[in-house]
C-alpha positions as CSV (number, residue, x, y, z in Angstrom):
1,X,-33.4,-62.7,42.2
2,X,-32.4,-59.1,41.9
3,X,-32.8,-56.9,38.5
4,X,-34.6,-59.8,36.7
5,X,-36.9,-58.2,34.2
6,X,-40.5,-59.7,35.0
7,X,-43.4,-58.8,32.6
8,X,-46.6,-58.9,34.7
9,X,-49.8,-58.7,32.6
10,X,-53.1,-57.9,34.7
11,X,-51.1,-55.7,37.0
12,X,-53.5,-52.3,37.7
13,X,-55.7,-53.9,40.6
14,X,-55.6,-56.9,43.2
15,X,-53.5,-59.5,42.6
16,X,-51.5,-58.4,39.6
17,X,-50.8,-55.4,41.6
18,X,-49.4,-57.0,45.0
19,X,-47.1,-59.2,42.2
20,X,-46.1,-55.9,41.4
21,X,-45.1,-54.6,44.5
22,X,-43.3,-57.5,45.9
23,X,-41.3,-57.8,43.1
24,X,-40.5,-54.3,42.8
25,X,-39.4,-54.1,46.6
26,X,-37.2,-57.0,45.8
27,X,-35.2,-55.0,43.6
28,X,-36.1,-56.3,40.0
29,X,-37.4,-54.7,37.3
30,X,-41.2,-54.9,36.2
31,X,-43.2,-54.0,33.0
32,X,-46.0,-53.7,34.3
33,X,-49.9,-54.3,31.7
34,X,-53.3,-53.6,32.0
35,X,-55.6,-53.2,29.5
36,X,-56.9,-49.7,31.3
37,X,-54.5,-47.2,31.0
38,X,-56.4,-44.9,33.6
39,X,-56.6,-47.8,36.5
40,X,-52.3,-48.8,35.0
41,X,-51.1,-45.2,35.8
42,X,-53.0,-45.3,39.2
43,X,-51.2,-48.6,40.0
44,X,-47.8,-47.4,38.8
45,X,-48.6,-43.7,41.3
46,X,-49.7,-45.9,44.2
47,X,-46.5,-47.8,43.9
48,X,-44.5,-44.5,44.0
49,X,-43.6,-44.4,40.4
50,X,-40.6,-46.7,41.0
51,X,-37.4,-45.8,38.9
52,X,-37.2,-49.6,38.5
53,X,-40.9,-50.3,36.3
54,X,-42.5,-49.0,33.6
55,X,-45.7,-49.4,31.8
56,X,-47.6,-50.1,29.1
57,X,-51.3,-50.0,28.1
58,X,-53.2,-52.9,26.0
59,X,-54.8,-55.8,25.6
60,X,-53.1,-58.9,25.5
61,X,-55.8,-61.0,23.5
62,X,-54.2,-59.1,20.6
63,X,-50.7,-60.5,19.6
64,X,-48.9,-57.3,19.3
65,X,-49.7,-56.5,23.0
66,X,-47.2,-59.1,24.1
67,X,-44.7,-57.9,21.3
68,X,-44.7,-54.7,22.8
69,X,-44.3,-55.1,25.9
70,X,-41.2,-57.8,25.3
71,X,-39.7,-54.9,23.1
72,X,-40.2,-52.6,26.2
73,X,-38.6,-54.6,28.6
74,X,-36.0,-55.1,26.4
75,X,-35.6,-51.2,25.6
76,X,-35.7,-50.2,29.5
77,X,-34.0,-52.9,30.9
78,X,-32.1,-55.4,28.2
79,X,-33.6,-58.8,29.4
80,X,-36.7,-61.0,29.8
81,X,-36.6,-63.5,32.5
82,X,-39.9,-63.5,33.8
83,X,-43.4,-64.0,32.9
84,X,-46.6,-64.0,34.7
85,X,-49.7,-64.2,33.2
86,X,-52.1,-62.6,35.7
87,X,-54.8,-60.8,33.7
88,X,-57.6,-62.5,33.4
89,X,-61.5,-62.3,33.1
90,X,-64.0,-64.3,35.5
91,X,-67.7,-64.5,36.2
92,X,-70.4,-67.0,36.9
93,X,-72.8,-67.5,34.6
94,X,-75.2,-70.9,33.8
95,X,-74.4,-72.8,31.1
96,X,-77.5,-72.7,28.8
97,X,-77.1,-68.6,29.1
98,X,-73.8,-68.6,27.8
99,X,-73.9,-66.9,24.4
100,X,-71.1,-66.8,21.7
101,X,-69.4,-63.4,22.9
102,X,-69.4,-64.6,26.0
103,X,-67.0,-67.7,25.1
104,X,-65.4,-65.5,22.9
105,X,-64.5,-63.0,25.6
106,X,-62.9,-65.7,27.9
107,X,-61.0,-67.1,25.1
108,X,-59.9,-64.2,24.5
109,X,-58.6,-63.1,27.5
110,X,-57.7,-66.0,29.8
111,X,-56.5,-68.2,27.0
112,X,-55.2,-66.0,23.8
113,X,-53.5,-63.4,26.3
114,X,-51.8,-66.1,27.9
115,X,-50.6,-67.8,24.5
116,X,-49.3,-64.8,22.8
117,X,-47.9,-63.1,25.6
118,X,-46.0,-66.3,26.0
119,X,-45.2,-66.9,22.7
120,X,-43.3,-63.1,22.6
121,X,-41.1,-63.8,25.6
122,X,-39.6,-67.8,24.8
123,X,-37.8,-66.6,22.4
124,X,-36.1,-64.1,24.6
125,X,-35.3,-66.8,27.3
126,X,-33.9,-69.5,24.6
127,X,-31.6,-67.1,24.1
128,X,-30.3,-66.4,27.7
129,X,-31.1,-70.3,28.0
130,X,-33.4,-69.9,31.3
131,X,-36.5,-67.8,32.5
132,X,-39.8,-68.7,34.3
133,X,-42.9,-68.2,33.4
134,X,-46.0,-68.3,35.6
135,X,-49.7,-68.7,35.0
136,X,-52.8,-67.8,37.3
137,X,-55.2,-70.2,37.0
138,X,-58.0,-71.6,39.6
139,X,-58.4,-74.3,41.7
140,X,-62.2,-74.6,40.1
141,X,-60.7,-76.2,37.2
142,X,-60.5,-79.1,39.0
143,X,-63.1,-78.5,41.8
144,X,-65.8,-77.6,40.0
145,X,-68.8,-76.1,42.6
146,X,-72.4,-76.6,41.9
147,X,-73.2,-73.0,42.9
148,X,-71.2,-71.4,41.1
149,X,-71.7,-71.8,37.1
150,X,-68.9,-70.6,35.2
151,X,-68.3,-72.8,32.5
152,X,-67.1,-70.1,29.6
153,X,-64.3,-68.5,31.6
154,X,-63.4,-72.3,33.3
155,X,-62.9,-73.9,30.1
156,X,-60.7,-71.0,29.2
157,X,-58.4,-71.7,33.0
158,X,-58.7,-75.5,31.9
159,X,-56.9,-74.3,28.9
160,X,-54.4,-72.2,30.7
161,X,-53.4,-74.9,32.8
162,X,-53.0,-77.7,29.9
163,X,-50.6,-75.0,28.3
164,X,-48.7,-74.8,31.6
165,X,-47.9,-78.8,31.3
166,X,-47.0,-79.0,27.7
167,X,-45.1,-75.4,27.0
168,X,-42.9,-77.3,30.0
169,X,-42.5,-80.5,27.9
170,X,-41.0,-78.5,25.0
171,X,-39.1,-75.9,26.4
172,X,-37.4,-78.0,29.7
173,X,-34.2,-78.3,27.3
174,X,-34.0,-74.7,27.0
175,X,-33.7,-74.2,30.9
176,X,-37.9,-72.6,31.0
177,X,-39.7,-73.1,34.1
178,X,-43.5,-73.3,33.4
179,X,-46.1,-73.6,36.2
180,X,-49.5,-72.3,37.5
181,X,-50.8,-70.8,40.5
182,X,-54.4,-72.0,41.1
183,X,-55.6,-70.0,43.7
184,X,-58.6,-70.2,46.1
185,X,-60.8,-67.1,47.1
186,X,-58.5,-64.1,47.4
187,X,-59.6,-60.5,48.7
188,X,-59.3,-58.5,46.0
189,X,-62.0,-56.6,43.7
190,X,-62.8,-59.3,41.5
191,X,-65.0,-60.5,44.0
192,X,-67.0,-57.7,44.1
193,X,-66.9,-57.5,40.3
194,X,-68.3,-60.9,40.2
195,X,-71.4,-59.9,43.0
196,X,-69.8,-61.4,46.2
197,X,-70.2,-58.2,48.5
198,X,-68.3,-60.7,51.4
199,X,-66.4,-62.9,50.5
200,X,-65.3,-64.0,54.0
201,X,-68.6,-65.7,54.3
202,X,-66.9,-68.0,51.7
203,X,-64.2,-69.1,54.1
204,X,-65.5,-72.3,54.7
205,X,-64.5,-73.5,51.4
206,X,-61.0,-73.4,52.8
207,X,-59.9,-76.0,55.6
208,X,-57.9,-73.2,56.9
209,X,-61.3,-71.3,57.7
210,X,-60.2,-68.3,55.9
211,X,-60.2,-66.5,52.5
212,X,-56.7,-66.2,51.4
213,X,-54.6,-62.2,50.9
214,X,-53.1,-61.2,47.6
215,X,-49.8,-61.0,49.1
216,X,-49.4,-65.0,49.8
217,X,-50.2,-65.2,45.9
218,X,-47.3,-62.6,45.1
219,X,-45.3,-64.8,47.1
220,X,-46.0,-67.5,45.5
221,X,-45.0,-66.3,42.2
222,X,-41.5,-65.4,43.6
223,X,-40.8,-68.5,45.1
224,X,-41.8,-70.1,41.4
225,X,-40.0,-67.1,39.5
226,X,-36.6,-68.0,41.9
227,X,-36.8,-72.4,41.5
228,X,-34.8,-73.7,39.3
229,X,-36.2,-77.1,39.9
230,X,-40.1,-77.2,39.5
231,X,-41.6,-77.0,36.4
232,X,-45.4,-78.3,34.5
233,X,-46.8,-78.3,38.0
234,X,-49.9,-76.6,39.3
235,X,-49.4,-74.9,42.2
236,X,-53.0,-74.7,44.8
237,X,-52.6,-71.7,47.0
238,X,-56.1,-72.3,48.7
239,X,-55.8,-72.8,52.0
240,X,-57.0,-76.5,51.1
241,X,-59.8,-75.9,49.2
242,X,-59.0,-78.8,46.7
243,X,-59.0,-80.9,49.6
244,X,-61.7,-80.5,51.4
245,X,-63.7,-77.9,52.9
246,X,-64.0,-76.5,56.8
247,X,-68.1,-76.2,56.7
């Protein structure tokens, strides 16, 4: 798995940055998105402005966001093999306050990014006749918690991980590895974003007893991004949250 070209969407903070990172240490080359092009040159500094990633700037609930950023992987470094559609958009809210915009927003984001960003790269890896690509979903889609209302951005991750089966139905001939990582509560600063000022306290969801890093999510993605062998599967990096819990 050296100098694959891996698109990573969401890659300016917390997980999407750690993706960044490991890959980038692993000798591959990453385009790396955000839809802030303040916090995406940060990210791209804090990494050391590697000679082997670039960058680019936009949001991927508009089609021509993932065009762009297939044409500049292809312009900097000749192939697509990976995908991995990290950027996404989460927050509780009740159900009877969801308004419109609200839905809209997480369609947008969780669900459209994911579609057209996917839709730019496949024909890239029908071509070569192999690639992976890799959602980020949640383990909430199928653990739903009484607490914690978030229906609008939910039914959006439901989405994501119905794609993940069926975009491996149709594209298994062509040698295209689809699969989502659900993952638990990570550290990183979409829990603060989201009001959780400690989000060890929400260990005890986990049987392990512990909130999981965002480097065991980045190595998750590589293992998934290197398989040749698993595809339409959701992946639970949760420390056994689906499972059962350690209160």
């Amino acid at each position: 798995m050296k100098n694959k070209t891996v698109i990573i969407t969401g890659a300016s903070t917390g997980i999407g940055q750690e993706i960044a990172k490991y890959f980038i240490a692993r000798e591959n080359n990453v385009v790396m998105n955000s839809s802030n092009q303040e916090n995406l040159e940060k990210a791209f500094e804090e990494l050391g402005s590697p000679a082997n990633a670039v960058y680019l700037a936009g949001d991927i609930g508009k089609r021509e966001t993932g065009k762009k950023l297939v044409s500049l992987a292809l312009e900097k470094f000749d192939t697509v093999d990976v995908l991995i559609n990290n950027a996404g958009a989460f927050s509780p809210k009740p159900f009877l306050d969801v308004k419109e915009e609200d839905l809209d927003f997480y369609l947008s984001v969780n669900l459209k990014g994911t579609y057209y960003t996917t839709q730019a790269v496949i024909p890239e890896m029908i071509k070569r006749q192999n690639g992976a690509i890799i959602n980020i979903g949640t383990v909430l889609v199928d653990h739903a918690i009484d607490g914690f209302p978030a229906t609008a951005p939910l039914t959006s991750k439901g989405a994501v991980h119905t794609l993940t089966r069926q975009l491996a139905a149709e594209y298994g001939k062509d040698n295209i590895k689809v699969n989502t990582i659900a993952p638990g509560i990570i550290r990183s600063p979409l829990q603060g974003k989201i009001g959780i000022e400690d989000a060890d306290s929400l260990a005890g969801l986990h049987l392990l007893n512990r909130i999981g890093e965002v480097n065991e999510i980045a190595e998750a993605a590589y293992y998934l991004a290197t398989s040749n062998f698993i595809t339409g599967e959701t992946i639970n990096v949760a420390g056994g949250h689906t499972i059962g819990h350690a209160i």
